[in-house]
C-alpha positions as CSV (number, residue, x, y, z in Angstrom):
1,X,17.3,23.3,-19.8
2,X,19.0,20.3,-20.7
3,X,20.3,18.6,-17.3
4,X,23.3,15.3,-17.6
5,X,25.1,13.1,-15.6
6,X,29.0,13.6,-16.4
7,X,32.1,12.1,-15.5
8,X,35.1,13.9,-15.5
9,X,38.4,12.8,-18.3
10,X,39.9,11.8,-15.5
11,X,37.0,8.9,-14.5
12,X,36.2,11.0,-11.7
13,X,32.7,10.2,-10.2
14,X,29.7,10.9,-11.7
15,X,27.7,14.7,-11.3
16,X,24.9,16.2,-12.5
17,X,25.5,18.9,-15.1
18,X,23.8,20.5,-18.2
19,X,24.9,21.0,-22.0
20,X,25.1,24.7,-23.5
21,X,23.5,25.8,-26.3
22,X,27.2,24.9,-27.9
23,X,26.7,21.2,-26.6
24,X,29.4,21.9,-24.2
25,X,28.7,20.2,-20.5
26,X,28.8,22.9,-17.4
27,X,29.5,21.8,-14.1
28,X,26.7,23.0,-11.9
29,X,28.1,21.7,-8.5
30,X,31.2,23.6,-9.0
31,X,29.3,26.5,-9.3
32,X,26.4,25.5,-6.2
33,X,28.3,22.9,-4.2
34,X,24.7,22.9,-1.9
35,X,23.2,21.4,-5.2
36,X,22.5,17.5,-4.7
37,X,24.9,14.9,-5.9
38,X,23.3,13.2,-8.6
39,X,20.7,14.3,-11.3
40,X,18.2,11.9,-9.0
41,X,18.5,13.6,-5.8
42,X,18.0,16.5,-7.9
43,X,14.7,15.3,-9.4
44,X,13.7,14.4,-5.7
45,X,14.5,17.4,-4.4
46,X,11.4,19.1,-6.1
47,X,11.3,22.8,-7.4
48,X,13.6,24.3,-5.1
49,X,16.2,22.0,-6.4
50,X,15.6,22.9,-10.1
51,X,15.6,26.1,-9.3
52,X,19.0,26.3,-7.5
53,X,20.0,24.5,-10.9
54,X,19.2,27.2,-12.6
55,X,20.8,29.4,-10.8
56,X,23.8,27.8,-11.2
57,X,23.7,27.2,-14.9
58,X,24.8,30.7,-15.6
59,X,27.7,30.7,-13.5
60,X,28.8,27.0,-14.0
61,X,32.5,26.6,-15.6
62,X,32.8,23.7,-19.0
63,X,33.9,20.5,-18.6
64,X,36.5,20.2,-20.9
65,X,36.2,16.8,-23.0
66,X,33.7,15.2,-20.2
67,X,31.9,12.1,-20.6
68,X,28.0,12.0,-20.7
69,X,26.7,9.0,-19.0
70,X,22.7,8.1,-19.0
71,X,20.9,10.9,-17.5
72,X,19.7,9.1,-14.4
73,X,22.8,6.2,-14.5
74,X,20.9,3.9,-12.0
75,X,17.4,4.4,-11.7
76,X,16.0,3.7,-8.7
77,X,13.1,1.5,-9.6
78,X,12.4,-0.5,-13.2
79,X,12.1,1.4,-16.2
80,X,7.9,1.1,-17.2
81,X,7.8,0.5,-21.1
82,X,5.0,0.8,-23.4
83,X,4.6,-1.7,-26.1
84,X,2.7,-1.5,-29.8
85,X,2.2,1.9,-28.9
86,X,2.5,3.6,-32.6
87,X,-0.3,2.3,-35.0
88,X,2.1,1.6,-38.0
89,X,4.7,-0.3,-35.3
90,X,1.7,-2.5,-34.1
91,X,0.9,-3.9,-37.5
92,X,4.9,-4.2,-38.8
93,X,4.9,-6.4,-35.0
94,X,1.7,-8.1,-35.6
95,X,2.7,-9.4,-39.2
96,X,5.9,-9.8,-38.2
97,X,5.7,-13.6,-36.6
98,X,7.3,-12.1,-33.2
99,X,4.6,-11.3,-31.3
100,X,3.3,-14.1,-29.0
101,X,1.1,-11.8,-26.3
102,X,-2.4,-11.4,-28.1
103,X,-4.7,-11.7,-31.5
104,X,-5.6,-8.1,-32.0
105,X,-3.2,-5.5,-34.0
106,X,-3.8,-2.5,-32.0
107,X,-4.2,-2.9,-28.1
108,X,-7.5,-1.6,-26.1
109,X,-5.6,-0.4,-23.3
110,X,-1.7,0.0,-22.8
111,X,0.6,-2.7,-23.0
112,X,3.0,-2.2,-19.8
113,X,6.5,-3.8,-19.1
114,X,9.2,-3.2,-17.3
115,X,13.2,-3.2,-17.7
116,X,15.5,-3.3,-15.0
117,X,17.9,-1.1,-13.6
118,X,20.6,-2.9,-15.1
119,X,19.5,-2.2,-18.5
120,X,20.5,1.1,-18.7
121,X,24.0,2.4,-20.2
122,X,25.0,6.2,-21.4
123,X,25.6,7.5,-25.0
124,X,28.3,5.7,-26.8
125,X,28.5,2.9,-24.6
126,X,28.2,-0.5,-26.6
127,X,24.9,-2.1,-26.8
128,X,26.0,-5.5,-25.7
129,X,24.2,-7.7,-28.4
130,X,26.5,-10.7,-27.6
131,X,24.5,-11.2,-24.4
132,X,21.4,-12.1,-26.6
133,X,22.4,-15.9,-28.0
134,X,19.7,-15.9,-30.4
135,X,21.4,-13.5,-32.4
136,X,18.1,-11.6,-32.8
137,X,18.7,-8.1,-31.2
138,X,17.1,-5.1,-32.6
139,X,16.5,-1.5,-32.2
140,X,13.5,0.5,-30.6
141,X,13.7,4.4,-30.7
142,X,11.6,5.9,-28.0
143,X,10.8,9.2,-26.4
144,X,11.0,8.6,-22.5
145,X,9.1,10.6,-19.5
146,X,10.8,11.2,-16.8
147,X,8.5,11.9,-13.5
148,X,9.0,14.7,-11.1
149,X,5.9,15.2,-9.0
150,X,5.1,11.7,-8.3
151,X,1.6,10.3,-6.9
152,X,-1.3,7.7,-7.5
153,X,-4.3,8.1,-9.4
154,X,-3.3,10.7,-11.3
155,X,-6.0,12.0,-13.3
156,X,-5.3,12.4,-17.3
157,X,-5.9,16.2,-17.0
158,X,-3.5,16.8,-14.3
159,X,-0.7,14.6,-16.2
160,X,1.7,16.6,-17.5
161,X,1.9,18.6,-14.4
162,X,3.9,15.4,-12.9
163,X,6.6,15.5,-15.5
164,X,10.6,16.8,-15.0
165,X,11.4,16.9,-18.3
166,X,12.0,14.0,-21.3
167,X,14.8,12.0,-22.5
168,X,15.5,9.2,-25.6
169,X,15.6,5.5,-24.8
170,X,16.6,2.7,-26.5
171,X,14.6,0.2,-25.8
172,X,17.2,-3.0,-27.4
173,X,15.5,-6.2,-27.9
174,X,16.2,-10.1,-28.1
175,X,13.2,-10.7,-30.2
176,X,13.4,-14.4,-30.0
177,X,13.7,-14.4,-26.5
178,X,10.2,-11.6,-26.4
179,X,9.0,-14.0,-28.3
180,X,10.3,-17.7,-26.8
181,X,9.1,-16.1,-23.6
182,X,5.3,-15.0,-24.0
183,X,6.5,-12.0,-22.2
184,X,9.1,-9.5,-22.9
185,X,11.0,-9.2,-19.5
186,X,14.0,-11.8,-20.6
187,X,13.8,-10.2,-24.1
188,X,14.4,-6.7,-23.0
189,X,15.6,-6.5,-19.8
190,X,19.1,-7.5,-20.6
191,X,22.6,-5.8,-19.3
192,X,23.2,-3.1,-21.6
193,X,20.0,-2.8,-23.4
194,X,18.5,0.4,-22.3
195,X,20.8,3.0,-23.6
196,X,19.4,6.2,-22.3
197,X,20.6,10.2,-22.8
198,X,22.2,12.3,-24.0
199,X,19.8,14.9,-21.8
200,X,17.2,14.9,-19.7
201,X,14.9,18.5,-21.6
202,X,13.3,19.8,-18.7
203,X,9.1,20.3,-19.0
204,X,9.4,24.0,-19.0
205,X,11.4,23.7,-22.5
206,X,8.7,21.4,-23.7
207,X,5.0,23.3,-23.9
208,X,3.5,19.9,-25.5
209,X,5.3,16.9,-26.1
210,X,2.9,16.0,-28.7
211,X,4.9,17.8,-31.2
212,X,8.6,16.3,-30.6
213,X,9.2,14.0,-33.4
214,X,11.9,11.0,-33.7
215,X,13.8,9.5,-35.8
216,X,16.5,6.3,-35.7
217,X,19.5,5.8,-38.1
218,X,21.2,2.4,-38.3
219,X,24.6,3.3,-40.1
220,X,23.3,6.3,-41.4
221,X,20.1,5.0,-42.9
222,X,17.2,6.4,-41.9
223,X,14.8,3.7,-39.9
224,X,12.2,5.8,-38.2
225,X,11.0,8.7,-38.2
226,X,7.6,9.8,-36.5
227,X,6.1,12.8,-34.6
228,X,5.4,11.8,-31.1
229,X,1.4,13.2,-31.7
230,X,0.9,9.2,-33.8
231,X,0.7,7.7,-30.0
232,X,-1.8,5.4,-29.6
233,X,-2.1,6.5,-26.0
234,X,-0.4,9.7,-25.0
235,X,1.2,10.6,-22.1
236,X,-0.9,11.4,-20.0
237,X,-2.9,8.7,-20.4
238,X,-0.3,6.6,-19.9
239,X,0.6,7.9,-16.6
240,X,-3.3,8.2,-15.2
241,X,-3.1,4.6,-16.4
242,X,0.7,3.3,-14.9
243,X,-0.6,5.7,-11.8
244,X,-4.0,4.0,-11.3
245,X,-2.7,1.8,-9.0
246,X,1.1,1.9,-8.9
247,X,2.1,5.0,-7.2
248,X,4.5,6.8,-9.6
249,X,7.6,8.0,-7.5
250,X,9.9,11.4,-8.6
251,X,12.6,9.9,-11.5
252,X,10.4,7.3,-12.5
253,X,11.1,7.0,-15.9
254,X,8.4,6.0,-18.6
255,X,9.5,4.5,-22.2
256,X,6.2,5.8,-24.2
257,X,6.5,3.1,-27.2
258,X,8.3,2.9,-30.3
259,X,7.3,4.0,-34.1
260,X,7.0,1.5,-37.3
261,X,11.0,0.4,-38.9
262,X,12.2,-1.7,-36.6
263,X,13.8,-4.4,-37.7
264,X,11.4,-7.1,-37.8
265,X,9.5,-4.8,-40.2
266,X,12.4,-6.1,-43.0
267,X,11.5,-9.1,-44.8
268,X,13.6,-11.1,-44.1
269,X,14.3,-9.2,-40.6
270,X,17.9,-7.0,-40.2
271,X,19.1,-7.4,-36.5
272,X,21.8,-5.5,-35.2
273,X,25.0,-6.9,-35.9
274,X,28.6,-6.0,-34.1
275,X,29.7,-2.5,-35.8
276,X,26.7,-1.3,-36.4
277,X,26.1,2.0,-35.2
278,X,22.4,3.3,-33.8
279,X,21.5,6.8,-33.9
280,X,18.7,8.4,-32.2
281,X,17.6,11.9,-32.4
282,X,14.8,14.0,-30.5
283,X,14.8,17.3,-31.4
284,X,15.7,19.9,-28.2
285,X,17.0,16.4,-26.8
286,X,19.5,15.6,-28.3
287,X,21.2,12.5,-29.9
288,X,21.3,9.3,-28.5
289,X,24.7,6.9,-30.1
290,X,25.6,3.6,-29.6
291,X,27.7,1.2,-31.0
292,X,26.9,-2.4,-31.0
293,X,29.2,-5.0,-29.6
């Protein structure tokens, strides 16, 4: 099941629906008005919720020429990032003169940041690379977690069992300000560059992430293009690490790391310029599409 966040043609407020098989959004609150209000609240709301969702998915009318906006619009805590987490991305990063945090190519245990809230935007919103006055944004195609059981010290076996369902991040970066910076906070966290969506793929669609696979266009050239199984540390790794000691809470969402053909792979680099357009695809997912401003 593929579950969005919609606004009406009108600009009506934002609800949760989910896309077809056509693509086509479905209302589900028209069809349940006891569902919660937004695609969070639904995520919080457990089972039962997901299940009334369900329900309703039969039975919900289309949404003629609605608007997709991010999955979860405003998350309700930071968005926990993984960096150098794809072998082949860790050495383009590492020879690449950009990375300021440590000597060795590949890290011993997971590299964990955080983007704010106000990062995030919906498909086809424009990633706002005049924000970034270094002129050095770039690109990051990533397959995101999104948690719906949540919990602390969450053992690596008992993992998956925590997750709602999966959705594509783009996880924009100022790379001279990752770099100025010693830390990658100011470098990522800026308005507008988190664009998230189309869909949030529910768990039960998705038997073992390990074999979704990626891939990121920049006007129709292909930049990268890797199965999610060349993780450095899978999933649930990742969360028995985040969960160690920060207690993961439902719609928590987790940015797993991005693969090798970013831009500061080129020599010389290729940052994003206004116009260009960013494509990102996960299989079952869906694409992700922005324009850059």
């Amino acid at each position: 099941m593929r579950l969005v966040t919609f606004r009406r043609p009108d600009g009506s407020g934002a609800a949760p629906g989910m896309l077809d098989d056509a693509g086509r959004v479905r209302d589900l609150a028209a069809a349940d008005a006891t569902l919660p209000a937004t695609l969070l609240d639904l995520i919080r709301g457990g089972a039962g919720a997901l299940d009334a969702a369900r329900g309703a998915a039969g039975k919900a009318p289309v949404v003629a020429d609605a608007v997709l906006l991010a999955p979860i619009p405003r998350p309700g805590r930071n968005i926990f990032c993984v960096g150098k987490n794809y072998r082949e991305h860790a050495k383009e990063f590492a020879s690449s003169g950009f990375d300021a945090t440590a000597k060795e190519v590949e890290p011993e245990f997971p590299v964990v940041f955080t983007k704010p809230p106000s990062s995030v935007i919906g498909p086809g919103e424009p990633i706002p690379a005049h924000l970034d006055p270094t002129g050095s944004t770039d690109y990051e195609g990533e397959l995101a977690v999104v948690i719906g059981t949540g919990g602390r010290g969450i053992r690596r076996a008992d993992a998956l069992a925590h997750v709602f369902g999966y959705t594509i991040v783009n996880d924009v970066t100022a790379r001279t300000l990752q770099q100025r910076h010693r830390q990658w906070v100011l470098g990522k966290g800026i308005d507008g560059f988190c664009p998230m969506g189309p869909a949030i793929l529910t768990a039960d669609a998705v038997p073992d992430p390990a074999a979704l696979r990626l891939t990121t266009q920049v006007n129709g050239e292909k930049r990268q293009d890797a199965p999610v199984a060349d993780l450095i540390f899978d999933i649930p790794t990742l969360i028995e690490c985040i969960s160690a000691g920060i207690t993961l809470e439902p719609g928590d969402i987790i940015a797993t790391g991005t693969p090798a053909g970013v831009g500061i792979g080129f020599r010389p680099p290729v940052f994003l310029k206004p116009g260009d357009l960013v494509r990102i695809e996960v299989a079952g997912i869906g694409v992700l599409e922005n324009r850059v401003a």
